[in-house]
PAZAPA-4460 file (N, C-alpha, C; in steps of 0.05 Angstrom, whole numbers, plus 32768, in hexadecimal, padded with zeros to 4 digits):
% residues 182
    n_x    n_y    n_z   ca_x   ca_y   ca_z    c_x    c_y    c_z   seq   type   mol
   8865   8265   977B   884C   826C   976F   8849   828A   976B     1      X     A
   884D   8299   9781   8850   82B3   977E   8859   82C1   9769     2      X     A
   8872   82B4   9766   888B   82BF   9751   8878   82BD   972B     3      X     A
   8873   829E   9729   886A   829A   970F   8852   82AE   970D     4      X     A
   8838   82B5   9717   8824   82C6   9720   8838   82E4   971A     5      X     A
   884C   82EB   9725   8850   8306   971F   8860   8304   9708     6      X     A
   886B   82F0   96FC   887C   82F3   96E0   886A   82F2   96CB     7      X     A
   8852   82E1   96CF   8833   82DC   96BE   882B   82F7   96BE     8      X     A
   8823   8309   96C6   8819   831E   96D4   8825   8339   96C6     9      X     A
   8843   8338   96CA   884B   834B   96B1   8851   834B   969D    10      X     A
   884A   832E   9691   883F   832E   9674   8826   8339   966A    11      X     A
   8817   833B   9680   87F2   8345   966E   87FE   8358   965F    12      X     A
   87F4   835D   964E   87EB   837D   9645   87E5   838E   964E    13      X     A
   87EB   83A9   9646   87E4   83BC   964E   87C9   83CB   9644    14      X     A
   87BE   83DA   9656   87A4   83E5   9644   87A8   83EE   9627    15      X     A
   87C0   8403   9626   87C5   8402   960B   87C9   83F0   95FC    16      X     A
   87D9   83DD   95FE   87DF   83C7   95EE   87C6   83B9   95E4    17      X     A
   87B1   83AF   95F9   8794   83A6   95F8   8786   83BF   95DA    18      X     A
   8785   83D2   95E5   8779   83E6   95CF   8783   83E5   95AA    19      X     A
   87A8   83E9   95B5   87B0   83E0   959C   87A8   83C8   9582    20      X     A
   87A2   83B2   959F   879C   839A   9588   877E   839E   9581    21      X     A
   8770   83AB   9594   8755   83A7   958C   8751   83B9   9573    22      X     A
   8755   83D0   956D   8764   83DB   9556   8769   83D1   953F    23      X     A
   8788   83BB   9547   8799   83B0   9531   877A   8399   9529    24      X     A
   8768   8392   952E   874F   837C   9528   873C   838C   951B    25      X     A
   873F   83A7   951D   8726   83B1   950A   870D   83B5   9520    26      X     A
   871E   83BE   953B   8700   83B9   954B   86F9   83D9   9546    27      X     A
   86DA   83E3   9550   86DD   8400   954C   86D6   8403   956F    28      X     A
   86CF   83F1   957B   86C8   83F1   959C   86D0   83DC   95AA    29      X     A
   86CF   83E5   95BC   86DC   83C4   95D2   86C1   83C7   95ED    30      X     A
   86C0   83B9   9601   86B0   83AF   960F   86BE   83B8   962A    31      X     A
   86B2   83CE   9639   86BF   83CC   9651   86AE   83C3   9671    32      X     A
   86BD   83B7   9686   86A9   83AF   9695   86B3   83A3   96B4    33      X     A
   86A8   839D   96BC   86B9   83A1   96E1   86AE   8386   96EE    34      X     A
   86BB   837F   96F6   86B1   8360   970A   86C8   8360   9727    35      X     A
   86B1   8354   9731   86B9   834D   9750   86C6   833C   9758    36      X     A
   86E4   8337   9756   86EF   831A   975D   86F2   8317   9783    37      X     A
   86DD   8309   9789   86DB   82FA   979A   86EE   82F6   97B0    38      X     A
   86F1   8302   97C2   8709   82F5   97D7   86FE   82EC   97F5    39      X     A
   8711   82E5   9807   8706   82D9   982B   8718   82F1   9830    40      X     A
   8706   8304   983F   870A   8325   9848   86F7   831D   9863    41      X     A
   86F7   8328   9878   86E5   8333   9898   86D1   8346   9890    42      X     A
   86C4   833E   989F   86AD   835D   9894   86B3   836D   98A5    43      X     A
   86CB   8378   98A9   86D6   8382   98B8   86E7   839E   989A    44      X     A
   86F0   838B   9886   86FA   8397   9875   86EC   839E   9862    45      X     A
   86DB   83B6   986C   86C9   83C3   985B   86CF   83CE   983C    46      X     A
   86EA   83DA   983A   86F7   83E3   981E   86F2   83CE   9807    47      X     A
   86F3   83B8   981A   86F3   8396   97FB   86D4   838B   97F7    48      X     A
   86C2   839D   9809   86A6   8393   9806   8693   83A1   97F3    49      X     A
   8685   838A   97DA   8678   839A   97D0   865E   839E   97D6    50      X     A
   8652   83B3   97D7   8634   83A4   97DA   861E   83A6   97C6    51      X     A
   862C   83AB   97B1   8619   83A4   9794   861A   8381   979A    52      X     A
   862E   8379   979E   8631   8358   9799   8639   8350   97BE    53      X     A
   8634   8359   97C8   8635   8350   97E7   864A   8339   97EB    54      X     A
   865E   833D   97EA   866F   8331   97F5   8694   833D   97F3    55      X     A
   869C   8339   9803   86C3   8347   97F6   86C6   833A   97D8    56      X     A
   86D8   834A   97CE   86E8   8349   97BC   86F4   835C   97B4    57      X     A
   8705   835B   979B   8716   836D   978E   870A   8378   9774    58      X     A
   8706   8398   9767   86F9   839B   9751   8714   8395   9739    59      X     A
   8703   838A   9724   871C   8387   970B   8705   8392   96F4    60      X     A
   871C   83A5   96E5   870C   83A7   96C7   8711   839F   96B9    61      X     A
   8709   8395   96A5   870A   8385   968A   8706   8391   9678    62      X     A
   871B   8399   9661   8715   83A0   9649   870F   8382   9635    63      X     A
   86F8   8382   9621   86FD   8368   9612   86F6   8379   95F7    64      X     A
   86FE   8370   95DF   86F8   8366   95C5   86D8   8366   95C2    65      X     A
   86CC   8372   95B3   86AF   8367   95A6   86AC   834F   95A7    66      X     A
   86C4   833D   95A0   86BB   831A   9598   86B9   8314   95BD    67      X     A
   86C4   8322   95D1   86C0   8315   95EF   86E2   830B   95F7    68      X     A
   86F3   8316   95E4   8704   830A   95E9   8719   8322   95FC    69      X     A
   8726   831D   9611   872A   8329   962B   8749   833A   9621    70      X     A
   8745   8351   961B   8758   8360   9616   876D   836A   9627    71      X     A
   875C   8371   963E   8775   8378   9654   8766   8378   967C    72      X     A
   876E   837B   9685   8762   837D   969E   8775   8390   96B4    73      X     A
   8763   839B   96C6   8776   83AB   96D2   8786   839F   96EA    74      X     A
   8796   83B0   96F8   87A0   83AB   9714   877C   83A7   972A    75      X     A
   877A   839D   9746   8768   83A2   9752   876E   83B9   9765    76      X     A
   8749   83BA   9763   8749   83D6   977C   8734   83CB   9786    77      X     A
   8730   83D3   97A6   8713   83C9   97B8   8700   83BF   97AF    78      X     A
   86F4   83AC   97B3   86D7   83A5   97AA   86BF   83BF   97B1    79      X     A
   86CD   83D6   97BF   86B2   83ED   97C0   86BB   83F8   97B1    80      X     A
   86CC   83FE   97A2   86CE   8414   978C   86BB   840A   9770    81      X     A
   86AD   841C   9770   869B   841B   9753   86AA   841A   973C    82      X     A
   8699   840B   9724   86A4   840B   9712   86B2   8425   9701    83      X     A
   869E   8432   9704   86AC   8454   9701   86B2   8462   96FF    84      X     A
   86C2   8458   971D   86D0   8463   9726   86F2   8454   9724    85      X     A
   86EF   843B   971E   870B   842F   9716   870E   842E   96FB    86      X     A
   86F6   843F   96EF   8704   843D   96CD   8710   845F   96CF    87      X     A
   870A   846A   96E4   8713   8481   96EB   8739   847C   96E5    88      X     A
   873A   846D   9700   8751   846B   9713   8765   845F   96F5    89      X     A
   875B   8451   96E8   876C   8442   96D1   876C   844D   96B9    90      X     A
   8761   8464   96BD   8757   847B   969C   875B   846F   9687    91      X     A
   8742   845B   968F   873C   8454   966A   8729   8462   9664    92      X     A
   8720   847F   9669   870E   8480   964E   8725   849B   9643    93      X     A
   873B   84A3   9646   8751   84AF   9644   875A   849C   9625    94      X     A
   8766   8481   9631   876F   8469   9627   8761   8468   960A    95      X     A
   8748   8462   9611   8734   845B   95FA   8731   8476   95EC    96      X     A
   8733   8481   95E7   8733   84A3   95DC   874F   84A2   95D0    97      X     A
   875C   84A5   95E2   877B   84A7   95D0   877F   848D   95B5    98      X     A
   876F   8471   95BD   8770   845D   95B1   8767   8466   9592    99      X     A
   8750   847B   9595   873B   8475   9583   8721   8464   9587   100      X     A
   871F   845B   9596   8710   8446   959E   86F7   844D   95B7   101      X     A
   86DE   8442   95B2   86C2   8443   95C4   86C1   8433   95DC   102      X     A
   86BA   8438   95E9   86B5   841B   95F9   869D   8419   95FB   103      X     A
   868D   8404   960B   866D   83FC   9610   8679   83EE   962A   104      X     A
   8666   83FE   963E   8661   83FA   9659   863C   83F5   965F   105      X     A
   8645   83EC   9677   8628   83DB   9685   8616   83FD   9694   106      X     A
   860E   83FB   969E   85FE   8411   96B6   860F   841E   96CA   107      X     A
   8629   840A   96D0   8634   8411   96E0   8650   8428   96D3   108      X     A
   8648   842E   96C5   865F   8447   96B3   864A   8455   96AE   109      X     A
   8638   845E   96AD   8628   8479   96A7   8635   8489   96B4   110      X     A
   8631   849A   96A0   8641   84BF   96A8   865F   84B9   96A6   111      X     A
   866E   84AB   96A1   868A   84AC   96A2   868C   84BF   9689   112      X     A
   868A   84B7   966C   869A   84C0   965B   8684   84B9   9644   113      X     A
   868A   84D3   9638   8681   84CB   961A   868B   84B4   9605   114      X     A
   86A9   84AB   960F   86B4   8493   95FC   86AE   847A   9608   115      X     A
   868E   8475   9620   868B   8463   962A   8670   8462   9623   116      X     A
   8663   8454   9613   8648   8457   9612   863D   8441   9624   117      X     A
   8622   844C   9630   860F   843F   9646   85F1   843B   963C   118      X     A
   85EE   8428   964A   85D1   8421   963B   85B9   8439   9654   119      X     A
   85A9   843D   964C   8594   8458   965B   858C   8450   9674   120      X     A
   8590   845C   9681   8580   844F   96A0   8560   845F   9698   121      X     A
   8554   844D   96B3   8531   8456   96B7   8528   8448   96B3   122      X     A
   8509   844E   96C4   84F8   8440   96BB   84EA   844A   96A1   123      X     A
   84D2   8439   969A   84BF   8450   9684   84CB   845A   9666   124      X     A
   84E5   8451   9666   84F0   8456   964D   84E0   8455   9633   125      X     A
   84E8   8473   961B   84DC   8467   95FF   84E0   8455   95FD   126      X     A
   84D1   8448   95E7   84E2   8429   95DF   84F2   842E   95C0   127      X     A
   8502   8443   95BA   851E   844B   95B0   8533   844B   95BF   128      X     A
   8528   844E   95DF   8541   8454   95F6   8544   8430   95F6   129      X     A
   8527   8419   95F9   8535   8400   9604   8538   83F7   95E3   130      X     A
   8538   8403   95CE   8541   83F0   95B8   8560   83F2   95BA   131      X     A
   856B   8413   95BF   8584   8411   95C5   8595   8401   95D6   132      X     A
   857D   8403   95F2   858A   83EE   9606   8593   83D3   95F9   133      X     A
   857F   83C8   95EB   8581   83B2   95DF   8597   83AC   95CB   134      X     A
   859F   83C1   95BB   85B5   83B9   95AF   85D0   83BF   95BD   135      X     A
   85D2   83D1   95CE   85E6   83D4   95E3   85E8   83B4   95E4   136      X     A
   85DD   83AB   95F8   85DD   8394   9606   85E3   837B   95FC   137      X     A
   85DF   8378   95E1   85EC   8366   95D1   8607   8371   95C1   138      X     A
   860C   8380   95B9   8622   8389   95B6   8634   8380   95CC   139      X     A
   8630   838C   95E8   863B   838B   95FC   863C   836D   9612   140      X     A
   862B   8358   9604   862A   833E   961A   8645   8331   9612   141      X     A
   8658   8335   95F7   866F   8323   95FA   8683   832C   960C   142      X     A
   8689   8343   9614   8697   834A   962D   868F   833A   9646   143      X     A
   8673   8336   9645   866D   8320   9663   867C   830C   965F   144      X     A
   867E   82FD   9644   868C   82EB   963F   86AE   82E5   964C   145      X     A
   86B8   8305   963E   86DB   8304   9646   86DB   82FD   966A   146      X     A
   86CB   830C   9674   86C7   830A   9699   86CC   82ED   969B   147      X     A
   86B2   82DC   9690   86B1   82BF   9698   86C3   82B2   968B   148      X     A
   86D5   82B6   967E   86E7   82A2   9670   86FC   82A3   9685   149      X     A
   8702   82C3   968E   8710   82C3   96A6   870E   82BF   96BC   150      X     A
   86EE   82B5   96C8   86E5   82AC   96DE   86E9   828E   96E3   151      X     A
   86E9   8283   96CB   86DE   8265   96C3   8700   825A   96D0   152      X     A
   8713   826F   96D7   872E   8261   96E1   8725   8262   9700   153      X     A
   872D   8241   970A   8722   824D   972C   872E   8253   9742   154      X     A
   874E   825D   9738   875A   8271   9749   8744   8284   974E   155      X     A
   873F   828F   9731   8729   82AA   973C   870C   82A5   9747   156      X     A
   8702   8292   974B   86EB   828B   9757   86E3   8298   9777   157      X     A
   86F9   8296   977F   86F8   8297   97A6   8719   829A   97AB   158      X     A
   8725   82B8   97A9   873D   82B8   97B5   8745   82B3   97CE   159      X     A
   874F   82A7   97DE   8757   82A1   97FB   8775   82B1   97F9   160      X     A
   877B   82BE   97F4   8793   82CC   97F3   879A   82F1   97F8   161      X     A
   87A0   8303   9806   87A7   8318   9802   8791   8329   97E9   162      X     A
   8784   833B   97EB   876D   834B   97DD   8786   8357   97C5   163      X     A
   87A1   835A   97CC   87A9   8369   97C5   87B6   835E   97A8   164      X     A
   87C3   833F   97AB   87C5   8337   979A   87B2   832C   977F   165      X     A
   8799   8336   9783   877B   8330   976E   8787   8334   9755   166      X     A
   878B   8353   974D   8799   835C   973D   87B4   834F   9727   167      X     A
   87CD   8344   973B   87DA   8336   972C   87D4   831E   9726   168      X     A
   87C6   830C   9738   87B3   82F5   9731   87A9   82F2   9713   169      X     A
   878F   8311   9719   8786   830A   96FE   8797   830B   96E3   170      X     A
   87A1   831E   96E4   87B6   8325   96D0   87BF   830F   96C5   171      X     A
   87CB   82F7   96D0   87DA   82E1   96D9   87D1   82D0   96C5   172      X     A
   87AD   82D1   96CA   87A0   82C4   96BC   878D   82C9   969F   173      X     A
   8798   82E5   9698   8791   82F3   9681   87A6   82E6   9671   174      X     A
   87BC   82E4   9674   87D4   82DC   9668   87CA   82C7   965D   175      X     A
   87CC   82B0   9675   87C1   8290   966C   87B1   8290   9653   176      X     A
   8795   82A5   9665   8781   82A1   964F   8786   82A7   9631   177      X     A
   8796   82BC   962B   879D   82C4   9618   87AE   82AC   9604   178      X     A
   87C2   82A7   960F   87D4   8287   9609   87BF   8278   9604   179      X     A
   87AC   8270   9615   87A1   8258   9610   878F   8256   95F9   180      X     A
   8785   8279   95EF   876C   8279   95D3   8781   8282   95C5   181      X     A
   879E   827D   95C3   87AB   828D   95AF   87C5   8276   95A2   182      X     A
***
């Protein structure tokens, strides 16, 4: 099992490759965005605990397609590392710049980068700041989509396995997913 999981695994794509195609489609932005895959960690192992989402896991980013369709995903890092801060660690907004290419992030990427646009925090906002929010946010809900298409496999539901392997897991299962809408 191991073996097929790591031969699946270095098939994904690469962030570049992900960017390339989104590109080769005529996209002018892609969808970037971070989820918590789930693992059985001690609360002892504080590094894998989130507490936006209170419980262990591993962080994964997702690049998707406007249509929601799941472009690439990264290796994992702790469930405490912010989103962020692992788009830091994986320099996509480097990626996406060199691409040509925008991304659209949630709340949790403010302040990263100008090639990441964020919808406005606050309360009291004009209502030009929440009309923007508002088109952010539809623009940006088919990326929720790519997450759950990759959730909806239930390896990733509840890992019982090593924090460490999250990463080639998912990957594993970007592949599939990919095969299976293609």
């Amino acid at each position: 099992m191991r073996e097929t999981t790591r031969l699946l695994a270095e098939q994904a794509p690469t962030l570049e490759q992900g960017l390339r195609r989104a590109r080769g489609d005529g996209h002018g932005y892609v969808i970037v965005d971070g989820t918590l895959i789930a693992c059985d960690r001690l609360a002892a192992d504080r590094p894998f605990y989130s507490g936006k989402h209170e419980q262990h896991g591993m962080n994964i980013q997702v690049v998707s397609a406007p249509d929601g369709e799941p472009l690439w995903t990264s290796w994992s890092l702790p469930g405490a590392v912010h989103d962020t801060k692992a788009a830091r660690v994986w320099k996509i907004t480097e990626r996406l710049q060199a691409a040509g290419l925008i991304g659209l992030g949630d709340k949790g990427y403010v302040g990263l980068s100008e090639v990441v646009f964020c919808p406005f925090k606050g309360r009291g906002k004009p209502q030009w700041k929440k009309d923007a929010n508002s088109a952010h946010a539809k623009l940006r809900a088919p990326g929720e989509r790519a997450i759950a298409q990759l959730k909806n496999w239930d390896v990733l539901r509840r890992l019982r396995c090593c924090p460490h392997r999250v990463g080639q897991i998912t990957r594993a299962v970007l592949v599939l997913q990919l095969r299976e809408a293609g």
